[in-house]
N, C-alpha and C positions, 0 to 999 in steps of 0.2 A: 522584502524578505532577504533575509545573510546567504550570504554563499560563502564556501570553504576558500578558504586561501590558496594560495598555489602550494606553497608548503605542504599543507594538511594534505593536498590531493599528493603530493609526492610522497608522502608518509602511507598513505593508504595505499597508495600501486605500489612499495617495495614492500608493503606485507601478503599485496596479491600476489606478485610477483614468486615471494616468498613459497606463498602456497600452493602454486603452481610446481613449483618443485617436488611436490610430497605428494603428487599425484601417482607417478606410476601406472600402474595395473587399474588404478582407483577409479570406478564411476564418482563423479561429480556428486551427486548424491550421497555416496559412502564419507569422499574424504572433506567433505563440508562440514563433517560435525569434528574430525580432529582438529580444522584449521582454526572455526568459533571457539573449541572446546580450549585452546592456545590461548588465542586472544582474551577469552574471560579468564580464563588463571592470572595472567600478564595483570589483567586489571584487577583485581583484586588483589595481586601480588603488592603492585605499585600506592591501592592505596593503602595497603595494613603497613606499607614501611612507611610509609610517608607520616599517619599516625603513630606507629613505633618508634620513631626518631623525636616528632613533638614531646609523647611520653618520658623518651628516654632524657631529654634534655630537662625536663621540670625537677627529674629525679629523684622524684619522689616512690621509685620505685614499680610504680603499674603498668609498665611495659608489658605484661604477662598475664595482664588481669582481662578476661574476655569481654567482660562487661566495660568494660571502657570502651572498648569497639563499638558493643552492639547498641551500645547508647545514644553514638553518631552515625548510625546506618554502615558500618564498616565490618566487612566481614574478617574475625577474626581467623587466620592461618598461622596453624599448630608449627613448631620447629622444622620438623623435619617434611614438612608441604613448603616450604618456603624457597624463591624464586632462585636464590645462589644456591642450595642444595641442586635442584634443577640443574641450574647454569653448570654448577660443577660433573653431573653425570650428563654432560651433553655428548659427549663423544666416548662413551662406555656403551656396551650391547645391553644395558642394562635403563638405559635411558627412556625408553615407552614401560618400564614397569615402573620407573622416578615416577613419571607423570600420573599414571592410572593411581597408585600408592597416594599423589598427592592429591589427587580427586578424593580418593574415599577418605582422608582425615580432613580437609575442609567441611565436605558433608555433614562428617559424625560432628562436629562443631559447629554450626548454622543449621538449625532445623530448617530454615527457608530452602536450604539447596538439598536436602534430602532426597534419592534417586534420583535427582538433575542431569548432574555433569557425567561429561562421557568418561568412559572409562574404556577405552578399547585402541590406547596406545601401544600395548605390549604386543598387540598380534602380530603375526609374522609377515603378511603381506604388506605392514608397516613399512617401508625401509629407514631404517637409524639413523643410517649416516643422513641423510635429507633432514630427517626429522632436528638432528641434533644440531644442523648449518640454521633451521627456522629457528630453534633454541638461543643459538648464539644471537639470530640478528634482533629479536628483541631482547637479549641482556645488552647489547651495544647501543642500540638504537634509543637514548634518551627521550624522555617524554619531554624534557623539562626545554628541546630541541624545538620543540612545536608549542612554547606557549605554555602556559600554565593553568588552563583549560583540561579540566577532570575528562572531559568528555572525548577525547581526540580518539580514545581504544573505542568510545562508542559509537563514533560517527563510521570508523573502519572497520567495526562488526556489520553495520547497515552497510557499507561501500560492497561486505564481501557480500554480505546476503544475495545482494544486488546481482555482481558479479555470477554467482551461482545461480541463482533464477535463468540469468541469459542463457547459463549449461545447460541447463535440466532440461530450459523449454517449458513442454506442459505439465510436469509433474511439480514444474514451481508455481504453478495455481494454488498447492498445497501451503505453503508458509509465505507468501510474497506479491506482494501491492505494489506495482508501481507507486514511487513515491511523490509524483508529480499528481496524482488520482487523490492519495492517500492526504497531500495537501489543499486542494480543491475542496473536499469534504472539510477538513478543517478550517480554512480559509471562511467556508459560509458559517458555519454552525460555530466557530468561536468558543472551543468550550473551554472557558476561562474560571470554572466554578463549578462545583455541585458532582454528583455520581456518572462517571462514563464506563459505557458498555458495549463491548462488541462479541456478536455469540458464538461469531467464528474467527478468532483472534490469530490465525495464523502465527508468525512470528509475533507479533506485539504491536506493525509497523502503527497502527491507528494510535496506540497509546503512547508512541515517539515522539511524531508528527503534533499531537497535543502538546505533550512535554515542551518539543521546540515552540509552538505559536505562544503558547504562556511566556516562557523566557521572555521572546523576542519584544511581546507588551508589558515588561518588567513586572511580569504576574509573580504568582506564590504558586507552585506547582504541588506545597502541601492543601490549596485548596481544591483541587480536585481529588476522587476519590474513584478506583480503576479496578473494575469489574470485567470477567472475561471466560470463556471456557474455550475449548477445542478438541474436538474428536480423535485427531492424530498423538500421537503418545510423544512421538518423536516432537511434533512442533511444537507442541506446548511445550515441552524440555527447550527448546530453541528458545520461545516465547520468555520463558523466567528467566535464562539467561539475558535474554534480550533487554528485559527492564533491570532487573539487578544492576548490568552494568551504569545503565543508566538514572540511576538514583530513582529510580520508579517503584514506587510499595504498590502492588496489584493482589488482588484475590482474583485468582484464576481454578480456584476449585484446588481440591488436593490429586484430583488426577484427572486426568483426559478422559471426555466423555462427549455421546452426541447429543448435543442442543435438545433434538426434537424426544429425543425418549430419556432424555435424563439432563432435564434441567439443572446447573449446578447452583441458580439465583432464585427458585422461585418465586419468590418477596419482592425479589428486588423491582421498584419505580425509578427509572434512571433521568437524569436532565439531559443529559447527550446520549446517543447510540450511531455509531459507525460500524461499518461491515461491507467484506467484498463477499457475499457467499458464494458456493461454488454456484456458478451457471446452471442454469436450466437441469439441474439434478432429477434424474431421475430413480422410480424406485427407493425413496425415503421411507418405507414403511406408513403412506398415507392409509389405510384402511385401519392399522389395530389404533391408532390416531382419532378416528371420525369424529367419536365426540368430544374432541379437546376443548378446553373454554377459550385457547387460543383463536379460535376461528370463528372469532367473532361476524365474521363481515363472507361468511361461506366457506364451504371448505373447499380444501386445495386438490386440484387433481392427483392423481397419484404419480402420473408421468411427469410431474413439474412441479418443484419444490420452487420456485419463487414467490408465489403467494402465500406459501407458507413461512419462510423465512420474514416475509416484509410483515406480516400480521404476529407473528412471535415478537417482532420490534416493536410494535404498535402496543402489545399487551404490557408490555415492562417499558412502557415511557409514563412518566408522571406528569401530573396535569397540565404542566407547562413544559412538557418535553420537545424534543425536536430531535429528528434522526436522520442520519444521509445515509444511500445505501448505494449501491453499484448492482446494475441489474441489467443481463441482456435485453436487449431493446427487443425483443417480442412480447416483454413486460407489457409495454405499455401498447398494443395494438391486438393480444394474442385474444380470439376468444371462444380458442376448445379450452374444455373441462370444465365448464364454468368459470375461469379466468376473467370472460368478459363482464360476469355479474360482479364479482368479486371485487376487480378495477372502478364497478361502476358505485358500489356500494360504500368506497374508502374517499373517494371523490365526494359523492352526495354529504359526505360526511364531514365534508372541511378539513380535510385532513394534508392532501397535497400542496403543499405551499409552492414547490418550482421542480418542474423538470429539464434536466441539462440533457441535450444531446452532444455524446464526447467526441472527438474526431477518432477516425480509423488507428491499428496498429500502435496503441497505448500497451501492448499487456506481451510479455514474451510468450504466453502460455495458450494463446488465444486470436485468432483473428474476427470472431464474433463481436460483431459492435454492439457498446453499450451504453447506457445514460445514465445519469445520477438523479435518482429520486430524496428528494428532500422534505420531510413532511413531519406537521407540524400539529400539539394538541390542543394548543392556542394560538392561531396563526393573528398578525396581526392586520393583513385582510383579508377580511372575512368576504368567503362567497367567489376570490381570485384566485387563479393559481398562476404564477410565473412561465415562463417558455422561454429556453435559450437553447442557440441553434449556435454551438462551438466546434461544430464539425470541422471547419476551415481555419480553427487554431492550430498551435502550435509549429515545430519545426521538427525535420528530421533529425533522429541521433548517431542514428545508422543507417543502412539500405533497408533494415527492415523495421527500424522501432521509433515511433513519434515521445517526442517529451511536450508536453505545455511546461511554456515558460514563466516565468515568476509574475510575468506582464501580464500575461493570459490569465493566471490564475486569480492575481489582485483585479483584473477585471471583474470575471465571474462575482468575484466576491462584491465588489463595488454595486455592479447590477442587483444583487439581488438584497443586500443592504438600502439600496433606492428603493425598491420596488417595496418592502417591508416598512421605508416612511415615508410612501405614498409622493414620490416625487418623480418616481422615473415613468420617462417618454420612452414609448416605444420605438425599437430601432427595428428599420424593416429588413427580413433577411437575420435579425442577430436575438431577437427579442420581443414577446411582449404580453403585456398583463390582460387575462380572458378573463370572464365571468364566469359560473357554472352556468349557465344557461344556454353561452355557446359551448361548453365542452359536449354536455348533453347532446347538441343538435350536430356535433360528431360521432356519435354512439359511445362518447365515453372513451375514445383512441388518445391519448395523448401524447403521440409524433410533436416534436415542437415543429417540424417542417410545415404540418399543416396550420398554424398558428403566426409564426413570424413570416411566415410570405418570406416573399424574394427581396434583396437585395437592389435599392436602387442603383440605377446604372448614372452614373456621371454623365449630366449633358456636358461634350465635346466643344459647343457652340456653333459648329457646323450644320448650316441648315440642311432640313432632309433632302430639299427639291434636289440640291447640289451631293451633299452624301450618296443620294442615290445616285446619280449619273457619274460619279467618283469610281462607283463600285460596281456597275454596271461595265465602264468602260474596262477598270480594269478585268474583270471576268473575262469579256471577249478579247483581251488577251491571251488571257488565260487561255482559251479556247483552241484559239489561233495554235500556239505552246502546244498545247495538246496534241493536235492534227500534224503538226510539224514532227513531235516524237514515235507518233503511230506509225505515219507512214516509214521512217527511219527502223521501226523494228521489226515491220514485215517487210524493208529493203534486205537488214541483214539476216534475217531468218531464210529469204528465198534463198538467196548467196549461198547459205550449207545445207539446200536443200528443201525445205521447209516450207510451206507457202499457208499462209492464215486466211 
């Protein structure tokens, strides 16, 4: 898998850096939509000149012609929305009305960005002068500096996302995947082709994460077709932003709505489906629900929206579909509300292809472990289901947040690539392929812990007779050690008095 260059990464921290500055008074939350709402102007700025200039060089006059744009996926930007108008009111009081002004004449120009973009530069908790130094360092700051790679504004829209997640904490459960999660689902599922869907699309990250795996296997990312909705008003407005930049055509509904009472696909049969939904949700409105034809396999308690979430994906996968989902691990063990019939009845039904156990401290939002279910409408074996036990992957990033690394993840994927053409050996401790017949004679629990056993121990080569009496001897040292420190701490405790 590519990783960013050092450049790129130094491009993306002096735009954080950047935004760092325009904080102020600002919760995290508030000034994350000015900072996005920047860097997508920035890019669509950079590519309507970059087409204006080809135009203007052929000479034939269509420099002005909007359809020439929208022909190439380029969103046209009217005169007076254009980035030197900007650059030049960057140090005038009048510079957050430039911006907001230039939002609403893109819009009225691009139906696609229609009550999108933010427009709440002019308020007054704003401050200018900050705003107007962000202004300047992307009119200085050349693209053409980093490569010639369209994508660099888009990598550093995900860098900020990022970034703000780690602010927000839990309230970034709302638009944001870890993207080492977000590639792991990718990584297995491979969706290099056909209809993808995810029904709570937060930001977009699932449809990025594709985007890149296509790339990286010199795919056509016009063959995929990107299907989406989400309840939040605000993220979905993130979400379109979020693919726009990135050359991604997505129907994500014409406005934000929730999944379970207002489907915005109902038709749709997808070949991929990815999704981080929220956790253990409770209060979903499961009763005016009861008889949805989604629940097929029982219906969902009302305290617990995860069997509901995994059966909505189950309903809109087409016959040969396949979906990965991120689910707190009381998924797979839990069996109030009928959950455990529920579990048992999608199992009986061939439908589980593997479940990943993740290691701890993956998610800023969350310290709730979780696993990835991956399951299948055609599995290709049949009657198995996968177990991997990756608890004990990855590395620290911080003191408090785990990444898997590229290694980890091309693992996973390896594994279960094997396991799919019937070649892979089970690893004890890390993996391995059950029948239904032993899952059953687990009540249907799917812990992979119960499944991969333990980890063999390296024999040493030291015989035991000898091990033991190694370990033995050292103990009653130890012991010794012990008796010797005791007595030393009721010498000096009697000393000031004290007697133990």
């Amino acid at each position: 898998m590519a990783k960013n260059n050092s450049a790129d990464n130094e491009f993306e921290t002096k735009i954080w850096n950047a935004a760092c500055v325009l904080r102020g008074n600002m919760d995290a939350s508030e000034y994350k939509h000015v900072v996005l709402g920047l860097i997508f102007l920035k890019y669509i700025s950079d590519r309507f000149e970059q087409k204006y200039t080809a135009l203007k060089d052929e000479g034939a006059g269509f420099e002005e012609d909007r359809d020439e744009y929208l022909a190439e996926g380029v969103f046209y930007v009217p005169p007076d929305a254009r980035w030197d108008v900007i650059a030049e009111n960057a140090h005038t009081p009048e510079i957050g009305m430039a911006i907001d002004e230039a939002m609403r004449a893109i819009e009225k120009e691009n139906k696609r960005l229609k009550d999108i973009l933010p427009k709440t530069f002019a308020r007054p908790e704003l401050d200018k002068r900050r705003l107007g130094e962000v202004v300047d360092l992307f009119t200085n700051m050349m693209m053409a500096d980093h490569g010639d790679r369209k994508d660099i504004l888009g990598r550093t829209y995900e860098y900020c996302l990022a970034k703000f997640a780690e602010q927000e904490g839990k309230l970034a459960g709302e638009f944001f995947t870890p993207a080492c999660v977000v590639k792991t689902l990718v990584e297995v599922l491979q969706p290099c082709q056909g209809r993808v869907y995810d029904p709570c699309c937060g930001s977009g990250g699932m449809f990025v994460q594709s985007a890149k795996f296509i790339e990286n296997h010199r795919g056509n990312i016009n063959n995929i077709s990107v299907y989406g909705q989400d309840s939040n008003s605000t993220t979905w407005k993130m979400a379109q932003m979020n693919l726009a930049i990135r050359g991604i055509e997505a129907d994500l509904g014409k406005f934000s709505a929730d999944t379970f009472y207002h489907d915005l696909h109902p038709t749709l049969k997808a070949d991929f489906i990815m999704a981080n939904p929220p956790f253990n949700l409770s209060n979903w409105g499961a009763d005016k629900l009861a008889d949805d034809v989604r629940w097929k396999f029982g219906i969902p308690p009302s305290g617990n929206a995860n069997f509901a979430w995994m059966q909505h994906m189950i309903h809109h996968l087409a016959p040969k579909g396949r979906l990965g989902l991120v689910l707190a691990n009381g998924s797979l063990s839990s069996q109030s509300g009928g959950e455990g019939d529920i579990r048992k009845n999608i199992v009986e039904a061939d439908l589980v292809e593997c479940i990943v156990a993740m290691p701890p401290q993956l998610f800023f939002t969350t310290q709730i472990p979780v696993s990835l279910w991956f399951i299948s409408k055609d599995k290709t074996q049949k009657g198995k289901t996968l177990f991997i036990d990756a608890r004990t992957m990855g590395s620290m990033k911080s003191r408090k947040l785990r990444e898997l690394t590229d290694e980890d993840i091309g693992l996973i994927g390896k594994t279960v690539s094997e396991f799919e053409a019937g070649t892979l050996l089970d690893v004890a401790g890390f993996c391995a392929a059950v029948d239904t017949t032993q899952i059953a004679k687990q009540d249907y629990i799917l812990t992979p812990g119960r499944y991969v056993g333990m980890a063999d121990v390296e024999d040493d080569g030291e015989p035991f007779e000898e091990k033991m009496a190694r370990l033995t001897g050292e103990l009653s040292g130890l012991f010794v050690e012990s008796k010797k420190a005791e007595a030393e701490i009721r010498r000096q405790l009697k000393s000031v008095g004290f007697e133990v």
